[in-house]
LUMFINU-69670 format. One line per 2 residues: number of its first residue (from 1); for each residue x, y, z of C-alpha. Coordinates in Angstrom, 2 decimals. Layout:
residues N
NUM) X Y Z; ...
END
This chain:
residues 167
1) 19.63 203.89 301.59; 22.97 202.66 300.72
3) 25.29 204.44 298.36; 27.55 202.98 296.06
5) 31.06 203.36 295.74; 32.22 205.99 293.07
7) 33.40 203.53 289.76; 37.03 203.55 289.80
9) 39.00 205.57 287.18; 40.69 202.89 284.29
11) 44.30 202.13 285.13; 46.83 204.95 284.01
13) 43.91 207.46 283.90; 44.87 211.12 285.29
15) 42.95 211.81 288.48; 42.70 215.31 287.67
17) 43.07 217.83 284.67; 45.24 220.96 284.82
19) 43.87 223.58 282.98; 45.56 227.15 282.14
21) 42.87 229.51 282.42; 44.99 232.26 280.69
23) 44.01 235.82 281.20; 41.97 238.62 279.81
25) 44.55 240.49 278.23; 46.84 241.52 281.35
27) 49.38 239.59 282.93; 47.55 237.34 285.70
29) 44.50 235.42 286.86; 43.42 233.83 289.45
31) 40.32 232.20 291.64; 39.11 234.10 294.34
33) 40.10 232.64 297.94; 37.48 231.20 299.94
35) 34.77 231.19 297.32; 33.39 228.39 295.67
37) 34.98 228.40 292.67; 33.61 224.78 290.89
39) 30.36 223.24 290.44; 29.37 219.98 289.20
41) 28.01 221.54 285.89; 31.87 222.04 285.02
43) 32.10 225.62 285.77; 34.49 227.95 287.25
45) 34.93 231.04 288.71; 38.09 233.58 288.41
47) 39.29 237.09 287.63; 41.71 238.00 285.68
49) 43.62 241.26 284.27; 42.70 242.99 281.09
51) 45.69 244.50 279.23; 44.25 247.87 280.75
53) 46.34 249.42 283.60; 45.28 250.87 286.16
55) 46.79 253.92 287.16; 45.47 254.52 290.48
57) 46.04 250.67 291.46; 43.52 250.53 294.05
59) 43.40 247.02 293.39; 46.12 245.99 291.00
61) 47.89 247.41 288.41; 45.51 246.36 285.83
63) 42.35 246.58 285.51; 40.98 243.25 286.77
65) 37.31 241.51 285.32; 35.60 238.50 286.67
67) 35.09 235.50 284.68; 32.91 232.49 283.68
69) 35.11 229.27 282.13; 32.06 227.16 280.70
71) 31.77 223.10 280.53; 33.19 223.51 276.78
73) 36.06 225.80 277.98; 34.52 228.79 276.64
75) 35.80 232.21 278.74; 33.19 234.38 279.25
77) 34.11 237.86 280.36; 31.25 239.13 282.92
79) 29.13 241.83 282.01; 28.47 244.62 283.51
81) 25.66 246.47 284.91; 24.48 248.94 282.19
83) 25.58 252.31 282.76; 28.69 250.69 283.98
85) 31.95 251.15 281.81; 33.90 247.95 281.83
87) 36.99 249.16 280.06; 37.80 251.06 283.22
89) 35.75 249.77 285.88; 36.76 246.23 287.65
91) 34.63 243.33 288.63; 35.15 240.16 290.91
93) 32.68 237.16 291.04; 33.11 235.67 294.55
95) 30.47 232.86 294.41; 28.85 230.27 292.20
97) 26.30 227.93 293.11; 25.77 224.58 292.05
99) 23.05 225.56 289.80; 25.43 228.23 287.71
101) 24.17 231.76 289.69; 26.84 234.34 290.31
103) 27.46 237.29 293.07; 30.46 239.45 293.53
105) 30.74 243.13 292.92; 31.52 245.76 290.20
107) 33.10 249.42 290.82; 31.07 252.20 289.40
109) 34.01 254.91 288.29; 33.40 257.27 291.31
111) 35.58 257.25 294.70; 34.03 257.47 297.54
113) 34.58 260.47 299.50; 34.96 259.25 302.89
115) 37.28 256.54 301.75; 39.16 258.01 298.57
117) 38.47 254.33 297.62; 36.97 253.21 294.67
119) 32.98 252.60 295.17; 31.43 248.98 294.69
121) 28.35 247.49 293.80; 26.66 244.30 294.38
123) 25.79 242.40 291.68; 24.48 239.31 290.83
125) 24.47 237.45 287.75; 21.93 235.06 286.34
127) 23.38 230.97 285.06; 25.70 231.65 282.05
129) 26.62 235.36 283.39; 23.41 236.97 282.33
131) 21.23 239.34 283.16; 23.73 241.77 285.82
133) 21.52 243.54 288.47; 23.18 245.79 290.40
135) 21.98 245.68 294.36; 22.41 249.59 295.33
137) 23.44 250.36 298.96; 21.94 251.19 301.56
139) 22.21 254.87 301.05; 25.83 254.69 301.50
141) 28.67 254.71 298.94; 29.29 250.76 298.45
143) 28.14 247.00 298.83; 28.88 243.52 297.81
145) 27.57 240.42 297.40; 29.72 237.82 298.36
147) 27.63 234.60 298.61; 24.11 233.22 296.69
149) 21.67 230.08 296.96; 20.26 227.98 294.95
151) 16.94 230.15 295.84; 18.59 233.29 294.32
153) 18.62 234.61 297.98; 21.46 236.58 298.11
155) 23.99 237.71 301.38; 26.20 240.75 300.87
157) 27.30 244.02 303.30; 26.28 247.50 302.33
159) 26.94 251.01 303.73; 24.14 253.53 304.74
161) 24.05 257.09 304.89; 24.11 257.43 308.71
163) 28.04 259.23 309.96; 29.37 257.76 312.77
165) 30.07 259.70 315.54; 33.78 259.48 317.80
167) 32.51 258.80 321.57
END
């Protein structure tokens, strides 16, 4: 079947919109680099800094949330898992399919002892941000979710329990 040519934009039209998605209180925001960040609903993924600092800066100086802008420009501010403190635990989104589903990864307030590193959890997030589930590990200390389908089949790392051993 033969597709038609996209109709052409009026004459003096902008080709594209710039839009300042401002922050959450800190001093930055960005996208997240290589996820999909747009869909065709008119959606977008980011993070951004609250006006919280960080004092351990793991990952920034702030603390940093993920976001949702909406069609209508509303900002939502992801939740997060319950349990889960967001006004000192960070969260990225680092995928959004066409259909509105999210997957990224909250910290849970606890370091992980191997690593002295902040522990993460997988999470996904249902169309509009809903419904946070966190994923668990695999007995280890952390896991993320960095990419979903349209079929809510989700692909992420996790650590186990098992040490590894020097050779």
């Amino acid at each position: 079947q033969r597709k038609r040519p996209a109709p052409a934009a009026p004459a003096g039209s902008p080709l594209y919109r710039l839009i300042d998605l401002g922050t959450l209180g800190g001093p930055a925001s960005s996208t997240v680099f290589p996820a999909r960040a747009l869909n065709n609903r008119g959606e977008m993924i980011a993070f951004a800094e609250t006006a919280v600092s960080d004092p351990n800066c793991y990952f920034d100086s702030y603390i940093m949330h993920g976001f949702l802008r909406q069609k209508n420009g509303n900002i939502l501010d992801l939740p997060f898992p319950p349990g889960i403190d967001p006004a000192t635990n960070v969260s990225l989104v680092g995928d959004m399919t066409g259909s509105g589903l999210l997957s990224g990864f909250v910290t849970n307030g606890l370091l992980d002892p191997l690593t002295d590193f902040p522990e993460t959890r997988a999470v996904i997030w249902g169309r509009n941000g809903v419904g946070p589930m966190d994923l668990g590990t695999l007995g280890g200390n952390a896991s993320q979710a960095p990419a979903r389908n349209q079929r809510d089949d989700t692909v992420g790392v996790a650590l186990n329990d098992v040490r590894e051993h020097p050779h």
